[in-house]
C-alpha positions in Angstrom: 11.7 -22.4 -1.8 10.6 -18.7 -2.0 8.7 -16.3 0.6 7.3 -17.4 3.6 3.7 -17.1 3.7 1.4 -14.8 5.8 -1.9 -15.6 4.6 -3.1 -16.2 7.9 -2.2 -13.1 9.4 -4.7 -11.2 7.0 -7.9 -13.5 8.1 -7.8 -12.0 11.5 -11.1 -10.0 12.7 -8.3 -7.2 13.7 -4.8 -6.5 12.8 -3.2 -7.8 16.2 -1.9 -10.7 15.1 0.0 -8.5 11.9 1.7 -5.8 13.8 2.8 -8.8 16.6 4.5 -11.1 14.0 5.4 -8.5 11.1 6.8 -6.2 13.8 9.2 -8.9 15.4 10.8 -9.1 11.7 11.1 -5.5 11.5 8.0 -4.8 8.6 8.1 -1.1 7.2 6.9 -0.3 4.1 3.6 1.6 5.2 6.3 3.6 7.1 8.8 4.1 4.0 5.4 5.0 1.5 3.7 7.1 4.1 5.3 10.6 3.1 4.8 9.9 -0.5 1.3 9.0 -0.4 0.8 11.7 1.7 2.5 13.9 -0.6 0.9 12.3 -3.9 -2.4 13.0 -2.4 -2.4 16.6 -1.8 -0.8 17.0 -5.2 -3.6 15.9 -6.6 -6.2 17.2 -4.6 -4.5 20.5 -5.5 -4.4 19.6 -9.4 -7.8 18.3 -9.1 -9.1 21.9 -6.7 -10.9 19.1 -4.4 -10.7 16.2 -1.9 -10.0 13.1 -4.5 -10.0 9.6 -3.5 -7.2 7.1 -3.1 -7.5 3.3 -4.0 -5.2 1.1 -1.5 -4.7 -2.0 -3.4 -4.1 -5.0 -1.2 -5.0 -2.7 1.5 -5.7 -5.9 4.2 -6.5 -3.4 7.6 -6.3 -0.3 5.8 -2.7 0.5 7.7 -1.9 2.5 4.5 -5.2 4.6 5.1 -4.8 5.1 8.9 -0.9 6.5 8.3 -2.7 8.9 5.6 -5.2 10.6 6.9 -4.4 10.5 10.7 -1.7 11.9 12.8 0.3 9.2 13.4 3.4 7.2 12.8 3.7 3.3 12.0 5.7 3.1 15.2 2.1 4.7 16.6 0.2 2.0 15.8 2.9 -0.9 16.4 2.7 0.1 20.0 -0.7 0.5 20.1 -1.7 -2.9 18.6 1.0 -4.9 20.8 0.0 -3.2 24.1 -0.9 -5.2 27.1 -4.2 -3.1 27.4 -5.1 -4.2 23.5 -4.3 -7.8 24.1 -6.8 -7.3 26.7 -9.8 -6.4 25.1 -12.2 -8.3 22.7 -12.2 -7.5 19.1 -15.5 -5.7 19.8 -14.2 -3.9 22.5 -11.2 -3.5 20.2 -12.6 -2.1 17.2 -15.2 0.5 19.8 -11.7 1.8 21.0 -10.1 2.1 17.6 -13.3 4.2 16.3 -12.5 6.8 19.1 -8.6 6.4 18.2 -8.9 7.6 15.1 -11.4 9.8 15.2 -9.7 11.8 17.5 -6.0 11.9 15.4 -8.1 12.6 12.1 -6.1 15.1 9.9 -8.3 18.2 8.3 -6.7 17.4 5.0 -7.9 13.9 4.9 -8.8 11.9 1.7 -11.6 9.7 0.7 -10.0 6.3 0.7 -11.1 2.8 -0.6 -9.8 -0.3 -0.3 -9.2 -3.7 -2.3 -8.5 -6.7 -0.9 -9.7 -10.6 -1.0 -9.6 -10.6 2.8 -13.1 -9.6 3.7 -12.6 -9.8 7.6 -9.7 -7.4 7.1 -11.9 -5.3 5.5 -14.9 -5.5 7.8 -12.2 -3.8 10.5 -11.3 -0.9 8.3 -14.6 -0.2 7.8 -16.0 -0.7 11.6 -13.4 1.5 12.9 -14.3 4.0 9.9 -9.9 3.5 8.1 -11.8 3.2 4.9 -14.9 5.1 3.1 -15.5 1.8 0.8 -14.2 -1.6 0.7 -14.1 -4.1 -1.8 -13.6 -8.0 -0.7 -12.8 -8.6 -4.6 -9.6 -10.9 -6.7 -9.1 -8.8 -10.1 -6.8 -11.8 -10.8 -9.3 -14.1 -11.1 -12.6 -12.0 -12.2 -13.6 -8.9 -13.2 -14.3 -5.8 -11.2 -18.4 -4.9 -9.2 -20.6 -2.8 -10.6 -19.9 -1.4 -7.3 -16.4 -1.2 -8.0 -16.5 0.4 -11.5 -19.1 3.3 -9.9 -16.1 4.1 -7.1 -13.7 4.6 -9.9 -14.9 7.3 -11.0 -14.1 9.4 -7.5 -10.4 7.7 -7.6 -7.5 10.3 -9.0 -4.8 7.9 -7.1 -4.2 4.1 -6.6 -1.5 3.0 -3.6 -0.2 -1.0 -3.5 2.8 -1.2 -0.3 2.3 -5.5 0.2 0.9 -7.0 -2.8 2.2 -6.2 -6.0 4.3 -9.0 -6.2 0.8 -10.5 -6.5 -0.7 -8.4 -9.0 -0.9 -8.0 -12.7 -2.3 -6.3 -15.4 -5.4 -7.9 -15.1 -5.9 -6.0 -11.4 -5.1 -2.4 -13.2 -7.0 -3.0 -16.5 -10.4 -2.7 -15.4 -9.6 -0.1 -12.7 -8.0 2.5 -15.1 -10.9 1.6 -17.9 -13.4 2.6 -15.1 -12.2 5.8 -14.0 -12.9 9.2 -15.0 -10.1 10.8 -14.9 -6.6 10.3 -15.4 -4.6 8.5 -12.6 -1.8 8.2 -10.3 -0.3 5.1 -9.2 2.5 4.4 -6.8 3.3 1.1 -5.8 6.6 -0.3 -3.5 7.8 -3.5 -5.2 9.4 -6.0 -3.5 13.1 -6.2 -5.9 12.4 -10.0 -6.0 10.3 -9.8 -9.3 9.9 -7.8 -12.2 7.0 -4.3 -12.5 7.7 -4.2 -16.2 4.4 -6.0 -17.1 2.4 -4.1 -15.6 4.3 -0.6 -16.5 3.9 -1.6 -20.1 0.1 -2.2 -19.3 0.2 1.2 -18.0 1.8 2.5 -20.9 -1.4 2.1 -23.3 -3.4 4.2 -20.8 -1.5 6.8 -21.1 0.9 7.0 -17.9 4.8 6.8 -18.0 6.0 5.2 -14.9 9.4 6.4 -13.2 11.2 4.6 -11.1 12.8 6.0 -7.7 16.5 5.4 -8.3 18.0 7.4 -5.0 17.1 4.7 -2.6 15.4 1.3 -1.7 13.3 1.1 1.0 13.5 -2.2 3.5 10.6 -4.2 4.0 11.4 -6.9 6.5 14.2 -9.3 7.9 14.0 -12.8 6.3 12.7 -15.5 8.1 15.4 -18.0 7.6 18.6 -18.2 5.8 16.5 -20.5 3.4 14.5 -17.0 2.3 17.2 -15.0 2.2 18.5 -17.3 -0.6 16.3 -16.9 -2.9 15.7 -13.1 -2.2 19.3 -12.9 -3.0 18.9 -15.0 -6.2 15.8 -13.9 -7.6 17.0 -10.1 -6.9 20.1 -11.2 -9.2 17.9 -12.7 -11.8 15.7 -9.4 -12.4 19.4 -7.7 -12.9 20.1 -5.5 -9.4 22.4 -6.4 -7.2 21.4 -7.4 -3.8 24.5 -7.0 -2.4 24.5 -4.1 0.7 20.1 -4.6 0.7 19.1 -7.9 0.8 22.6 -9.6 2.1 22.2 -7.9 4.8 19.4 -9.6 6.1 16.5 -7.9 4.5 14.1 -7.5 1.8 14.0 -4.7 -0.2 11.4 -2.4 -2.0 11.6 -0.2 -5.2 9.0 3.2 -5.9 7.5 3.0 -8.7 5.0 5.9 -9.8 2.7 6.1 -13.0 1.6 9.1 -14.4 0.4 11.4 -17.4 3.7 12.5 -19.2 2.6 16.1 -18.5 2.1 15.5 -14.7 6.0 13.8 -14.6 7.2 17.3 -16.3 4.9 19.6 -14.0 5.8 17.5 -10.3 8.9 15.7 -11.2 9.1 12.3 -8.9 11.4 14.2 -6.6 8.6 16.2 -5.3 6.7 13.1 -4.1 9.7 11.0 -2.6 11.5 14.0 -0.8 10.1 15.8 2.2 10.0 19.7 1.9 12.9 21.9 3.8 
């Protein structure tokens, strides 16, 4: 007993299938980390005095990219993915629309972004419709990072995770931080069924203290069955939080976690990146 699995959802030529299931169980996390990422990224590219590059880990469609660097909302592309004229069309036809989509809804103060995923049709959509500058069909889990990889690095000043890093462990961040150039940022929403700790303390002998955003959890989804919501319940429990008001009511929740120099938490304390200006 544990999650239900979506594996098939992410071996789609085109993200129709994801926003038509995961939207019927109310999935949100893009929406809940789009501010912050937004906000981490202009920190940095003002830290950094020019455009610097984003790594989406587990970045399937590059949905974290498009609510980035475009002018629109997750609700946006939920209704534009489940839309009787997309249904419609092939995924050629499909992906030739989305090209003009976002092109047209392009911010001016967009970022380089690449992507990581072991779903290589995913990626070969976020590339076609131009969502990511670089993608990387690659398992850090399970072997170590391209040459390709390692050289992209060196452009990356922040690394983004929303759906996978219940998945993920210090074998995935290793390589990545060992190949960059300068130091990074990482924020990542963990699901409250399992524990960040590893990897923080990997983190921790590269140099970046990670904080965790105590004002708030963000909902991910509604469970499945009453089956799932059991062991969210219980395994929430386990880590020490208390599930009760998040997930007995029905869904799964998300923590913020963000990794940084020591200076950089002093000079833009975490507030900065999870609250939106006045």
């Amino acid at each position: 007993m544990g999650r239900t699995p979506f594996d098939d959802l992410y071996d789609q030529p085109d993200p129709r299938a994801y926003f038509r299931v995961l939207g019927a169980l109310d999935y949100q996390t893009p929406h809940h980390a789009q501010g912050v990422f937004r906000r981490m990224a202009a920190h940095r590219t003002a830290r950094e005095a020019g455009r610097t590059g984003v790594l989406d880990l587990c970045c399937s469609y590059g949905i974290n990219a498009a609510l980035l660097n475009h002018d629109l909302s997750w609700d946006d592309l939920y209704a534009h993915y489940t839309s009787p004229q997309a249904d419609a069309l092939t995924t050629a036809e499909l992906i030739e629309r989305d090209r003009a989509y976002y092109a047209a809804r392009r911010r001016q103060d967009a970022v380089p972004v690449a992507g990581l995923d072991v779903s290589a049709p995913a990626l070969d959509y976020a590339l076609a419709v131009g969502l990511l500058d670089h993608a990387f069909p690659e398992n850090l889990e399970t072997g170590p990072p391209s040459p390709a990889l390692r050289r992209a690095m060196r452009g990356v000043h922040s690394i983004t995770v929303t759906g996978g890093a219940s998945f993920l462990s210090p074998r995935t961040f290793e390589p990545l931080l060992a190949a960059a150039d300068a130091p990074v940022w990482i924020a990542a929403f963990v699901l409250r069924t399992g524990s960040y700790q590893p990897i923080a303390a990997s983190l921790r002998s590269h140099g970046l203290v990670t904080e965790k955003a105590t004002e708030s959890t963000f909902p991910q989804r509604r469970f499945t069955s009453a089956r799932e919501q059991q062991y969210a319940v219980e395994a929430v429990a386990a880590t020490g939080e208390d599930p009760h008001g998040r997930e007995t009511e029905g869904y799964f929740h998300t923590a913020l976690y963000v990794s940084r120099p020591p200076q950089d938490t002093v000079a833009i304390p975490l507030a900065a990146l999870t609250q939106a200006p006045r």
